[in-house]
N, C-alpha and C positions, 0 to 999 in steps of 0.2 A: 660417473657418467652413465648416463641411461637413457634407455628411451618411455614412454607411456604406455604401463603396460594396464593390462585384463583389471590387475588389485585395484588401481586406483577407480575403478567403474563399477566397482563390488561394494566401494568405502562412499561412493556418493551419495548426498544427502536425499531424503523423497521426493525433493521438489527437483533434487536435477535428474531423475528419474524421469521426467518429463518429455526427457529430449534423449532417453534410451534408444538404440537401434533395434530392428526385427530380430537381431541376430544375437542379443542378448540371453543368456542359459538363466530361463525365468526359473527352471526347478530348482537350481543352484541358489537362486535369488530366494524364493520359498524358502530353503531350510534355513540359512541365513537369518531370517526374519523373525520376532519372535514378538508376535502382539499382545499386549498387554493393557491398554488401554479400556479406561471406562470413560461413561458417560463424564464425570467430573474432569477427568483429563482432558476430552474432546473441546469441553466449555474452556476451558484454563489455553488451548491450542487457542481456538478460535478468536479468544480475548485478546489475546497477544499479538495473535496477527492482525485484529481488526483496528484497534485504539493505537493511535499514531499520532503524527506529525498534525492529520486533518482536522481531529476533534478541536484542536487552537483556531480554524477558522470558524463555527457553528457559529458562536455570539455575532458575529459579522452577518451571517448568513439570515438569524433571524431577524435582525435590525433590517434587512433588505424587505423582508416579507412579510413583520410584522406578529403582533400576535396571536393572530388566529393562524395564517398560511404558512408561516414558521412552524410551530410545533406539529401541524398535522404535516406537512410535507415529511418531516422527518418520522413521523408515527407511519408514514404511507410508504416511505422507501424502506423501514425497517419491516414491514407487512410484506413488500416485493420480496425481501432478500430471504426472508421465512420461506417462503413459497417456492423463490429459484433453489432453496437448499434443500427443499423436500426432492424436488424433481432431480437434482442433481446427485443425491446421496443413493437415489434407486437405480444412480448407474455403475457403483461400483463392480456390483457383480453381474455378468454376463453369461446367459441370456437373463436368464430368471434374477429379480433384485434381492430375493433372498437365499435362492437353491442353487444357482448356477455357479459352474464350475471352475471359472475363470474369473482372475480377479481386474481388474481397470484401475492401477496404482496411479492415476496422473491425468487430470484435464487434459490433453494433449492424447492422451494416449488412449482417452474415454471418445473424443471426437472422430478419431480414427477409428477405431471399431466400430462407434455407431453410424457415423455419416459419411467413414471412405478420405482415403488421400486426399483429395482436392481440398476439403474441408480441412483439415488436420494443416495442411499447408496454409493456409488463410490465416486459421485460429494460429498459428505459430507468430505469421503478424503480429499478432495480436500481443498477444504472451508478449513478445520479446521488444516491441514497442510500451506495452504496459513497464517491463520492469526494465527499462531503458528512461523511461518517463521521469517511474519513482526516484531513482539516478539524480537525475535533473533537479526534482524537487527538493530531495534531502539536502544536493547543494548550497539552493536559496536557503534553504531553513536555517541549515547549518551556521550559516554566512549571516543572517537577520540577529540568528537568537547571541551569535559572536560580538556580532553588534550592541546590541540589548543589553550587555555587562558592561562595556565602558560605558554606553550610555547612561549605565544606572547610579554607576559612579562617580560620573560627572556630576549628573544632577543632584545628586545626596552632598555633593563639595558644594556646589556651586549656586543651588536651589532650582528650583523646578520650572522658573521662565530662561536658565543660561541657555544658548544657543548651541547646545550641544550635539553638534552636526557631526555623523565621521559617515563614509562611502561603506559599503560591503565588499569590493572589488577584493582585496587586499584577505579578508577572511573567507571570500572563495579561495582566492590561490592556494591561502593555507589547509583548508579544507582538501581541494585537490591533491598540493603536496603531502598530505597526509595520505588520501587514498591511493599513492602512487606506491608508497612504500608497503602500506600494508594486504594491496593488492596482490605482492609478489610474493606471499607466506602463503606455501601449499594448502589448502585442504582448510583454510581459515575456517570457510562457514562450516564444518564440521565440528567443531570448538561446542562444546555445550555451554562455557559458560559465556560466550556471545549473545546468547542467545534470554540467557538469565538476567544478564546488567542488561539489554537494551529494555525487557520486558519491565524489569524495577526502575528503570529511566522511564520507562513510558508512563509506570504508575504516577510515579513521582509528579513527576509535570501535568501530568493530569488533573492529580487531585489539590495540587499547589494552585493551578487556575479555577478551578470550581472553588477551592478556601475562599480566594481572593474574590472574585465576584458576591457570592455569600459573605463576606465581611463588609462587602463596598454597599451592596444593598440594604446592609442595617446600617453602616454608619451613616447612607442617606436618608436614612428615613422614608422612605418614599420609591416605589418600582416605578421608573420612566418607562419610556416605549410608548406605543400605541398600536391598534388596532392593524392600519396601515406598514405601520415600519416608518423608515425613513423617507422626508419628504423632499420631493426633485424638482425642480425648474420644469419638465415637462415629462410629461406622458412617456416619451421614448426611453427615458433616459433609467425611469423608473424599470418599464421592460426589459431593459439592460441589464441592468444589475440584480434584478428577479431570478432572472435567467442565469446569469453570472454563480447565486446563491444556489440555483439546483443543482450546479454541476459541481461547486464546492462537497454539498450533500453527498450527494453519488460518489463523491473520494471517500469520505467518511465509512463508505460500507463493504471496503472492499477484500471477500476472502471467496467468493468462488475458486479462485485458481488455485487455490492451495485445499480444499475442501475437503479432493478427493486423496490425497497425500494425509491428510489429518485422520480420515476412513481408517486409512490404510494399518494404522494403527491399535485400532480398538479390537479387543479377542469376539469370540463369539464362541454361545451363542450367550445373548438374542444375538438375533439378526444384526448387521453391521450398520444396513439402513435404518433398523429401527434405534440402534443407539444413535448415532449421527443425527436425524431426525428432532428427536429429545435435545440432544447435545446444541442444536442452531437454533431450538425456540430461547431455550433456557440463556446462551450467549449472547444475541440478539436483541433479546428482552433486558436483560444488564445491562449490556451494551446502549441500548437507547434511551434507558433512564440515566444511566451516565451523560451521554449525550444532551440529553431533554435537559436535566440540570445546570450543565457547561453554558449548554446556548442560551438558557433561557437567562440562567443568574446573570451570565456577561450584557446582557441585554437590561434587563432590570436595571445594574449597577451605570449605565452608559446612556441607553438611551441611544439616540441617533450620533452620539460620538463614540459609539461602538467602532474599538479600532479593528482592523482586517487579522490582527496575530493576538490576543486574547492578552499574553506575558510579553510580548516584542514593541505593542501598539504604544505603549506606556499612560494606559489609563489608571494603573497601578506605578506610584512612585515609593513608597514601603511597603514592608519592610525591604530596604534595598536589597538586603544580603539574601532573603528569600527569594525575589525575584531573580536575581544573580546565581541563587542555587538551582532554581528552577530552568533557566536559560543553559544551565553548563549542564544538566541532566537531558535535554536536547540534544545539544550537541556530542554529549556522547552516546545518545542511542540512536543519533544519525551516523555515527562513525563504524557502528555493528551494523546499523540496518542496508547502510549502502553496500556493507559487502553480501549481505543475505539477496540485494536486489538485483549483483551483475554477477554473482557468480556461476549464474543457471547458460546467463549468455557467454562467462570465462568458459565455460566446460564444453558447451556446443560448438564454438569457435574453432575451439583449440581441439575436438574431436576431429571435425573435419577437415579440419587440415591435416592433420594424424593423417588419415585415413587416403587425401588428397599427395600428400607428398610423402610415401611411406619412408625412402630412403633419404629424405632431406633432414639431415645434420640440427639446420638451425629451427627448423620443426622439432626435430625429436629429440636432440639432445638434451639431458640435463649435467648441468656443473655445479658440486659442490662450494658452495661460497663461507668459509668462517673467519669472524668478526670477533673480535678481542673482547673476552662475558662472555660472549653471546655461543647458544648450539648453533654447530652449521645447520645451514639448511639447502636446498637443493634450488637453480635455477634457471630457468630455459630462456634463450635468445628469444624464441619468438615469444612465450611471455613476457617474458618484461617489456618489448615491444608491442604487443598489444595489448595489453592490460595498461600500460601508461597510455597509448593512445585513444582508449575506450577514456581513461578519467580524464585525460584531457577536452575531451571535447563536451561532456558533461559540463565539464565546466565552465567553457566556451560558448555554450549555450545559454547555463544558467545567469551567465555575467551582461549576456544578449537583453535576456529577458528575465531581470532579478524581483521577478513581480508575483507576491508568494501566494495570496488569493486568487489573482486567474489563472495560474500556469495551476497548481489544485485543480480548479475549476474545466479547466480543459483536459487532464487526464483523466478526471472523474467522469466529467459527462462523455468521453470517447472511448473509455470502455467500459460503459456501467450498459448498455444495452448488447454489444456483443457476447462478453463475458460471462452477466449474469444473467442475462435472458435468453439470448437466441440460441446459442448453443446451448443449454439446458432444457430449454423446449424441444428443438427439433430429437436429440436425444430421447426424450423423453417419450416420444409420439413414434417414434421407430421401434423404441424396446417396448412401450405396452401397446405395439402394433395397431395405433388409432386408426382410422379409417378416416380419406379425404374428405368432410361435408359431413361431418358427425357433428353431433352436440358438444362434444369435450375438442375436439380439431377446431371450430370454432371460436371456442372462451379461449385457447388456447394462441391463436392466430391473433385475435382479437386483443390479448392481453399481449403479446409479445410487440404489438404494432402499435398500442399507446404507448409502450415504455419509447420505441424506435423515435415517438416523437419527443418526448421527452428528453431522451438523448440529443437531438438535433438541436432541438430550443436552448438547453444548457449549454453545447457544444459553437453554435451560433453567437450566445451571449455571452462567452469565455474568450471565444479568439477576436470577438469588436473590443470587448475591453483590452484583450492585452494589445490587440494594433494600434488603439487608443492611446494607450498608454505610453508604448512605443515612441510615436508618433510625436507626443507633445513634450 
């Protein structure tokens, strides 16, 4: 029995760094730390944290927008996210982005020095609503792609018009019960090989749905699609699901918040920002021809019956056992990814209330728990209690709203202009000390306040469709 001490805030990962206190011994933290990173590593980081669960919506996304406004929209967001990474990698180091003497390990921690508490507080919103979000989403995934193996089973017994209906309710629970248990294993997201099977799951399934589009495209003879995209009963409906499709997009790109955490890694010299820099064209750039490929081949192969989950949709009925390998490679890089996504809010939680209840027992105590196999391992009252009550309500939600294109759709477009734009700008324009009514304060105002609409329009076109949806 124990209480939570100093070690376990020494052993946390860079991204719960984030949510470090002022009172933390950074020198101590310095030597500790031993960077080694190059450019190729930076791009290998970035990859892994960009390519997900989202990339299975693109082919949907283009089918909405069509052939021309499809591919440039994504050619346009991946141009935004080059640009929010330039300005964001120059804030590692303070003051100077190459000379200065203090390092900015963490978004969160970059906000606060450049733009003051109040700011920091807001952006934490943020942060902790984003991976609160992701949460939610991995659920549906989860629960869709669970779905998608019997599905595929059925149909390969049964052929491919049997009625082969089952609910997702049942593979959320399970999904849940799953993260209940292995929420309560100390120091999980600290596991490197978590971190290796979700990356080679995310390959996997990736490059299983680009196979499959590219085989479905030549077995048809023929690229469907059109200019337009898909055609609607009317005007509005079309604007809807336009809109619906950028904020899909806007999930697709999402690694600001881990950026400067990825920084933090690379040696110098060069410079940190100029490797970072190199490191987000070269990611980016991969990244979006992967991307261009996914969407565009699913599109091709479909047409306007481009379904909304690329492997889930079942425009592909064989090879079953591929698709089936592909849907269980999902599901297990949702089973890593979901604890990489609440463990930043496990540790924040459970800090302040540390902190809040110093001499409370069912706070701070730990009990040794051993299970017949198995190592003991260590267990806290109020974790186990809050960490099941954190997946429960994930999954509460996602069961609310099991709807896997617009619930994407609305965390992408709701934090694809906070995240990646504004706080990167304003940042930006305090540390190379711009000047109010300048030439570059301008393009810069100016570019941050298109994105803002863009946000809205997706963020608008996400939460009609899922009320929509809801609804009927």
């Amino acid at each position: 029995m124990g209480t939570i001490g100093e070690e376990e805030n020494v052993q946390q990962s860079p991204l719960l760094r984030s949510f470090s206190s002022p009172d933390d011994d950074d020198g101590q933290l310095e030597l500790s730390l031993k960077r080694t990173g190059t450019t190729w590593t930076a791009v290998a980081h970035i990859i892994t944290g960009v390519i997900g669960a989202g990339v299975l919506s693109l082919a949907w996304s283009v089918a909405q927008l069509g052939w021309v406004a499809g591919p440039l929209l994504m050619i346009a967001f991946a141009s935004v996210t080059i640009l929010s990474a330039r300005l964001l990698s120059d804030c590692y180091r303070y003051p100077d982005p190459q000379y200065g003497p203090s390092r900015v390990r963490s978004y969160m921690e970059a906000v606060g020095v450049y733009l003051g508490e109040t700011q920091k507080i807001v952006c934490g919103i943020f942060v902790n609503e984003s991976l609160y979000g992701c949460g939610i989403a991995y659920v549906i995934t989860s629960a869709v792609s669970l779905r998608a193996i019997q599905k595929s089973n059925c149909y390969h017994k049964e052929g491919h018009q049997a009625a082969c209906g089952y609910g997702d309710g049942l593979y959320m629970l399970l999904f849940g019960g799953i993260q209940i248990v292995v929420s309560q294993i100390p120091d999980f997201h600290n596991m490197e090989w978590l971190s290796v099977v979700a990356a080679i799951m995310s390959f996997a399934y990736s490059f299983i749905g680009l196979g499959l589009g590219f085989a479905k495209v030549i077995e048809n003879g023929t690229i469907k699609g059109s200019i337009s995209g898909v055609q609607t009963s009317n005007v509005a409906d079309k604007l809807w699901l336009s809109f619906q499709a950028l904020g899909d997009i806007a999930f697709a790109y999402p690694y600001a918040i881990i950026l400067l955490e990825i920084q933090d890694t690379v040696k110098s010299p060069p410079p940190e920002n100029e490797t970072m820099k190199k490191a987000s064209l070269i990611a980016v750039l991969v990244t979006t021809f992967f991307y261009l490929c996914c969407g565009c081949f699913g599109y091709a192969a479909f047409g306007s019956d481009t379904p909304g989950n690329l492997l889930t949709g079942f425009g592909f009925y064989e090879p079953y056992w591929l698709i089936d390998f592909a849907n269980a490679c999902i599901a297990l890089h949702l089973v890593g990814g979901y604890q990489i996504y609440c463990q930043p809010i496990f540790a924040v939680a459970e800090r302040w209330c540390s902190q809040k209840f110093p001499n409370s027992a069912f706070v701070n105590n730990f009990y040794t728990i051993k299970l017949p196999l198995l190592p003991g391992f260590q267990l806290s009252p109020f974790r186990l209690c809050f960490r099941t009550v954190y997946v429960l309500s994930t999954t509460g939600i996602a069961m609310l709203f099991p709807y896997f294109n617009l619930v994407l759709g609305v965390l992408g477009a709701l934090n694809f202009w906070p995240m990646a734009i504004y706080f990167p700008v304003e940042m930006y324009i305090v540390q190379k000390k711009i000047g109010a009514w300048t030439r570059k304060w301008t393009v810069l105002r100016i570019f941050s306040f298109i994105c803002f609409l863009v946000t809205v329009v997706g963020l608008v076109g996400s939460i009609q469709g899922l009320v929509s949806a809801k609804l009927s």
